[in-house]
Backbone as CSV, one residue per row, in Angstrom:
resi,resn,N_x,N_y,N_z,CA_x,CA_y,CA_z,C_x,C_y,C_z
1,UNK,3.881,0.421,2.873,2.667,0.862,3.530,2.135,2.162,2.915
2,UNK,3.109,3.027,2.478,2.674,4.368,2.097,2.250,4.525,0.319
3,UNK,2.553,3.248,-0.401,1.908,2.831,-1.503,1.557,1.923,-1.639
4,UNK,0.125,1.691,-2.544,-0.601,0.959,-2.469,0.181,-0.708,-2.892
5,UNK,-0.476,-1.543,-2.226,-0.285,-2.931,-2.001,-0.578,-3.327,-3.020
6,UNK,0.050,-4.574,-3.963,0.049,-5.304,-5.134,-0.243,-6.472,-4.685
7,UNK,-1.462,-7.121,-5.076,-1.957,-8.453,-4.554,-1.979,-9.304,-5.810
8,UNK,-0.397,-10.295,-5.889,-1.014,-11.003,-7.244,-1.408,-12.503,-7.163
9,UNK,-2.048,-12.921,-8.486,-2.751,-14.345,-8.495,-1.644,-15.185,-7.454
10,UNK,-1.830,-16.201,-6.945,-1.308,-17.569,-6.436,-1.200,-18.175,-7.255
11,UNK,-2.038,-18.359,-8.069,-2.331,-19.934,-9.248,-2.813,-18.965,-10.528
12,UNK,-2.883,-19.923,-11.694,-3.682,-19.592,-12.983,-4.795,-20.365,-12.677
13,UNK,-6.106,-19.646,-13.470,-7.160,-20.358,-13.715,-8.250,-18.477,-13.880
14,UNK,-9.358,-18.633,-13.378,-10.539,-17.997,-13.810,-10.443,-16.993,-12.332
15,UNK,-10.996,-15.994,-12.760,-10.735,-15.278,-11.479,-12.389,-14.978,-11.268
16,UNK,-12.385,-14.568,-9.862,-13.832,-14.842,-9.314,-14.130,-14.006,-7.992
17,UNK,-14.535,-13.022,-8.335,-14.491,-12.116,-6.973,-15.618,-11.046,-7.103
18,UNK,-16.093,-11.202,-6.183,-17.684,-9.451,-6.228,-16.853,-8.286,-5.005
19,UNK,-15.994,-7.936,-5.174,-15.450,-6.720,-4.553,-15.053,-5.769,-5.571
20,UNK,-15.744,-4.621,-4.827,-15.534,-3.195,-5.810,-14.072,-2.322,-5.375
21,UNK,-14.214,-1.353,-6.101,-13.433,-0.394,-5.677,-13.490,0.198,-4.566
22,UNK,-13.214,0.649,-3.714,-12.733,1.141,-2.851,-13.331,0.734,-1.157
23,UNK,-13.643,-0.597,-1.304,-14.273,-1.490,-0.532,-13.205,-1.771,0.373
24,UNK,-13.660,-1.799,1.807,-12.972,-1.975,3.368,-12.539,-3.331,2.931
25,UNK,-11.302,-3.783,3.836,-11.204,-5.339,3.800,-9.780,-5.140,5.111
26,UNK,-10.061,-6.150,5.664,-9.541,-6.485,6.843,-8.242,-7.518,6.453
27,UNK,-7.353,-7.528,7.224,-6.527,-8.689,6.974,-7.129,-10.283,7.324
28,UNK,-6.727,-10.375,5.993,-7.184,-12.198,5.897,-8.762,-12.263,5.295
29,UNK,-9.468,-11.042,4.612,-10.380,-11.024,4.176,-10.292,-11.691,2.714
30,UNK,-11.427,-12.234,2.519,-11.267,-13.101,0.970,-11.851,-12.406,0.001
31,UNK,-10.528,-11.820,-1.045,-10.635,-11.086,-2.228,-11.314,-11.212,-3.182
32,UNK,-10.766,-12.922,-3.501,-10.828,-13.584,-4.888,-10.950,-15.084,-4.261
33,UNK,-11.598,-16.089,-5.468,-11.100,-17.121,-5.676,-10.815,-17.129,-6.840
34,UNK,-9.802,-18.255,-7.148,-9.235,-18.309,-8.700,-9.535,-20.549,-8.942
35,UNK,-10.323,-20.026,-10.350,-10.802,-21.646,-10.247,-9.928,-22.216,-11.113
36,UNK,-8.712,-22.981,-11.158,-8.056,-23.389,-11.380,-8.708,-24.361,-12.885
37,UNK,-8.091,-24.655,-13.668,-8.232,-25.516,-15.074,-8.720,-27.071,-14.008
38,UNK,-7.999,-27.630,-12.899,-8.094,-28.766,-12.579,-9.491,-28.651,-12.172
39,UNK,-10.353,-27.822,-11.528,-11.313,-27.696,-10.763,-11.425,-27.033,-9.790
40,UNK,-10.129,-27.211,-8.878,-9.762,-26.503,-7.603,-9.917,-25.160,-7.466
41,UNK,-10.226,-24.540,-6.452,-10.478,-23.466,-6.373,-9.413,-23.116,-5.026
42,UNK,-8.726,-22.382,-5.238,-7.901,-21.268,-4.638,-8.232,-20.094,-3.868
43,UNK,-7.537,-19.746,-2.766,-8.934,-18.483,-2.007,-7.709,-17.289,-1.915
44,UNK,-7.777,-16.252,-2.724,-6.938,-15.266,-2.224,-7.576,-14.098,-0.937
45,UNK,-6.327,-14.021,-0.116,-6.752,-13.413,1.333,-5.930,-12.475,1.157
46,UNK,-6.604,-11.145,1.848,-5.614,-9.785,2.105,-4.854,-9.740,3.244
47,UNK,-3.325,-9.391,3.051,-2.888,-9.534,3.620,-2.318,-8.243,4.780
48,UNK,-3.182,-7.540,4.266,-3.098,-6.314,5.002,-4.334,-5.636,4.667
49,UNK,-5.027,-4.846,6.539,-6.017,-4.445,6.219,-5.845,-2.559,5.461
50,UNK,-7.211,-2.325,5.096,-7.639,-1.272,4.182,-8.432,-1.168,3.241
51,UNK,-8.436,-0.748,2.083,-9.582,-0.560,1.006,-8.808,-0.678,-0.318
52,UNK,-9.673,-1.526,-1.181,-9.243,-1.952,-2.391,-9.181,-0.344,-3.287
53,UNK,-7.960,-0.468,-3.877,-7.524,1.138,-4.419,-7.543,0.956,-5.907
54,UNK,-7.382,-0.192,-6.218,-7.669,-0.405,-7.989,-7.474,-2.122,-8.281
55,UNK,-8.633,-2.437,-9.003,-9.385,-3.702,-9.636,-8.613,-3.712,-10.723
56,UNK,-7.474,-4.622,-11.149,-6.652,-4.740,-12.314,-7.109,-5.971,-13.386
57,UNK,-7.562,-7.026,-12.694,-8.172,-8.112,-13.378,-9.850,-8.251,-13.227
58,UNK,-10.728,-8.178,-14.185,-11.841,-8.229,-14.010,-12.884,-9.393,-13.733
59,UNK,-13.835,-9.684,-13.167,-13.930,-11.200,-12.512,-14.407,-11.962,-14.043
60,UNK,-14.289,-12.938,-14.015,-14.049,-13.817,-15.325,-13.269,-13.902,-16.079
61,UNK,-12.388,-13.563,-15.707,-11.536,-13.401,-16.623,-9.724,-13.845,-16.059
62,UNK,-9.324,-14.824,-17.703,-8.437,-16.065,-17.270,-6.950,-14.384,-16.202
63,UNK,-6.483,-15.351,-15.702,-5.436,-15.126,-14.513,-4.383,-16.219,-15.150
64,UNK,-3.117,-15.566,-14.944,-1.742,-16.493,-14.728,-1.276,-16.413,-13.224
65,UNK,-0.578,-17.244,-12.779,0.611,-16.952,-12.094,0.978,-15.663,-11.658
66,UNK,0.875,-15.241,-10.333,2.065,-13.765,-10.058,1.777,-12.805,-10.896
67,UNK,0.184,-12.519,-11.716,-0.275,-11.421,-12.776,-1.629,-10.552,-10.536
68,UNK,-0.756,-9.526,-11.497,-1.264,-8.751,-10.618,-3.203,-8.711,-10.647
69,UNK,-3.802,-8.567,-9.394,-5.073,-8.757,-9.575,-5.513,-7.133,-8.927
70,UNK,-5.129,-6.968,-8.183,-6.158,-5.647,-7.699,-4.764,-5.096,-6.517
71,UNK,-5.178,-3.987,-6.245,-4.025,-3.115,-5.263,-4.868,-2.511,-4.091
72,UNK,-4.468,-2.547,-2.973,-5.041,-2.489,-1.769,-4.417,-1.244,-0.937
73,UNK,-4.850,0.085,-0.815,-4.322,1.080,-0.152,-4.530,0.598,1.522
74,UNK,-3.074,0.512,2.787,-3.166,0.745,3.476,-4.480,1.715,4.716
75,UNK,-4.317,0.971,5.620,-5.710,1.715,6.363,-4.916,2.888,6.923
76,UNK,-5.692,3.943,7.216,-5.118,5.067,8.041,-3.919,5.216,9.199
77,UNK,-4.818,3.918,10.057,-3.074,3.736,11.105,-2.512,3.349,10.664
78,UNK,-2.198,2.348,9.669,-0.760,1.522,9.378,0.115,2.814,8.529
79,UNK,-0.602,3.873,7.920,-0.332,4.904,7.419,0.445,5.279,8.215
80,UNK,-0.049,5.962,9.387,0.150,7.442,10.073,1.599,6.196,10.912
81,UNK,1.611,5.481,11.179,2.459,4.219,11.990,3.838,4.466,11.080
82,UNK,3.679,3.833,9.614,4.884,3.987,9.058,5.172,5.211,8.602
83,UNK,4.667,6.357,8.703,5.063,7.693,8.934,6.303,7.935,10.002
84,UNK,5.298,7.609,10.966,6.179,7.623,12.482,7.567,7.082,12.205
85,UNK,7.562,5.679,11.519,9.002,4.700,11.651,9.676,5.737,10.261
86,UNK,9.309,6.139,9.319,10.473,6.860,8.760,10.509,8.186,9.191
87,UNK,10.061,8.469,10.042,10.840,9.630,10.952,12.195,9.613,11.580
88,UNK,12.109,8.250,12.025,13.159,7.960,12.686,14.346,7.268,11.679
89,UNK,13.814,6.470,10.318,14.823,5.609,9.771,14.988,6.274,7.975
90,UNK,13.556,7.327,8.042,13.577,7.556,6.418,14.629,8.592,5.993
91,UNK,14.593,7.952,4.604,16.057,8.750,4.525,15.412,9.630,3.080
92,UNK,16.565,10.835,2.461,16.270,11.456,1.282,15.281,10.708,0.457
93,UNK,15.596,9.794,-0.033,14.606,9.199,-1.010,13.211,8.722,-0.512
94,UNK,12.607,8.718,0.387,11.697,9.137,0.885,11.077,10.078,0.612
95,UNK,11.774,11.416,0.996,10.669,12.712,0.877,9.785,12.849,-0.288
96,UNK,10.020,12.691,-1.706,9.075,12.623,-2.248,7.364,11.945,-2.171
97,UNK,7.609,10.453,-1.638,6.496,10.076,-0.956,5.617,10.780,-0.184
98,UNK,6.644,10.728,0.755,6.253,11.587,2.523,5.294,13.195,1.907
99,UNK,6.130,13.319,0.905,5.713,14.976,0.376,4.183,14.988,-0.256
100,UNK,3.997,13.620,-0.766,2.592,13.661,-1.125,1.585,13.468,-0.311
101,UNK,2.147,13.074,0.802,1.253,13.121,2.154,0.912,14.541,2.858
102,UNK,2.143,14.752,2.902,2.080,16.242,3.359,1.349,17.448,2.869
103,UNK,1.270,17.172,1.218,0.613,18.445,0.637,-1.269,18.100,0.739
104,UNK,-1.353,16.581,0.766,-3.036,16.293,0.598,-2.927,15.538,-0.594
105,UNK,-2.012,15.630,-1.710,-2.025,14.939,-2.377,-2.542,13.207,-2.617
106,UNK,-2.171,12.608,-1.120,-2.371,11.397,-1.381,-3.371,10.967,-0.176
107,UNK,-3.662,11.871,0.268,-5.103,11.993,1.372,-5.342,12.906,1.914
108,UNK,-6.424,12.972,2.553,-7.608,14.075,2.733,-7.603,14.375,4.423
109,UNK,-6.788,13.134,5.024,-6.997,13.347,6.404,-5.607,14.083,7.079
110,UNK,-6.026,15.300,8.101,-5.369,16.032,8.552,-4.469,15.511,9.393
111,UNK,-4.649,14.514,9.917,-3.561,13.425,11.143,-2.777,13.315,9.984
112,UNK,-2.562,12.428,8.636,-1.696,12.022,8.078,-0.773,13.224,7.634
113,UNK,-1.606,14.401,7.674,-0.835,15.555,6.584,0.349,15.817,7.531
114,UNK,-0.055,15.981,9.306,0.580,16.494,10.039,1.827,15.652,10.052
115,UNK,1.604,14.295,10.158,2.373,13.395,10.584,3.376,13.530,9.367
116,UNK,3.034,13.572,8.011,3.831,13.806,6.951,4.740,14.755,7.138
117,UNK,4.347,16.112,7.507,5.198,16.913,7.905,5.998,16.572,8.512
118,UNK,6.119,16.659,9.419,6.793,16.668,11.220,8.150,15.459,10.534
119,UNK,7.350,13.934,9.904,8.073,13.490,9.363,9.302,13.905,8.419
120,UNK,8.805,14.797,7.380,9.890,15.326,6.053,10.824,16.310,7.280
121,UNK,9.887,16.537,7.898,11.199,17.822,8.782,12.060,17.111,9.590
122,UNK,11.895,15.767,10.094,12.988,14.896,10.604,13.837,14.527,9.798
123,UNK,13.577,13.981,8.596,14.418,13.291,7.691,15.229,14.676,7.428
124,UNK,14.963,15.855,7.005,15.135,17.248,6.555,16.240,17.567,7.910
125,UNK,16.035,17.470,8.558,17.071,17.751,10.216,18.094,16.949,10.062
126,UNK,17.750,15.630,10.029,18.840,14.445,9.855,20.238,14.884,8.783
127,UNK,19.330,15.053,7.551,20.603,15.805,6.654,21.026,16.794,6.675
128,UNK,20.772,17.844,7.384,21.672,18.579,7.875,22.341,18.410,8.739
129,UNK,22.201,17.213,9.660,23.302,17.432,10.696,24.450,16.576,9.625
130,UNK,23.680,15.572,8.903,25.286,14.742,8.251,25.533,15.758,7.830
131,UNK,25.095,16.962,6.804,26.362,17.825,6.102,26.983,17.914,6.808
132,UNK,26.749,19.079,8.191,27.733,19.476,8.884,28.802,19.000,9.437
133,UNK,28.439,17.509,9.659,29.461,16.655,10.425,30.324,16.219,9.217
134,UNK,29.974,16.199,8.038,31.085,16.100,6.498,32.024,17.379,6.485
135,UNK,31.727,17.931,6.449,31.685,19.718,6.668,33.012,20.075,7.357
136,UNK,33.098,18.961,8.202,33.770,19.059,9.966,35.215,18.408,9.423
């Protein structure tokens, strides 16, 4: 949730889509179609809502199999949400993420910065109590 989403082809064939960069899209919104060599046309749907964060395949252009097409940044709540859940479950390797939230680095909105915080300082609490209890 806290990096951007990798949406790749279903099928090979021609890729076919008028969505820009940094365009809203809802879950189950239709990205792409991909027109298959047989004729068929294929409908790729997002599977999580937010805004398209980078266009990797350009429309016309041939698609394989599982080739990445475009990356989809999480919407704000599902953000600030899985913030919340690695408060409670995130561990060290986390904080770097969490940390780019926290500084502004990876957004502009003040709910997420806070929540970033509060977050790194849980995970940050957590390991200190394991030292101590190693310690013991």
């Amino acid at each position: 949730m806290l990096n951007p989403f990798t949406v790749n082809a279903p099928v090979g064939g021609t890729l076919e889509s008028n969505l820009s960069k940094a365009a809203s899209v809802s879950r189950g919104t239709l990205l792409a179609r991909i027109r298959e060599p047989n004729g068929e046309i294929a409908a790729m749907r997002s599977p999580l809502s937010g805004s398209i964060d980078n266009i990797i395949a350009a429309t016309g252009s041939p698609v394989t199999t599982g080739q990445a097409i475009l990356t989809i940044k999480s919407d704000e709540q599902s953000i600030w949400e899985a913030l919340r859940a690695l408060a409670v479950v995130g561990t060290p390797g986390d904080l770097q993420l969490i940390g780019s939230y926290a500084s502004g680095a990876a957004t502009s909105s003040d709910r997420l910065k806070q929540q970033a915080t509060l977050t790194a300082n849980a995970i940050k609490s957590r390991m200190n109590v394991n030292d101590k209890n190693l310690k013991q």
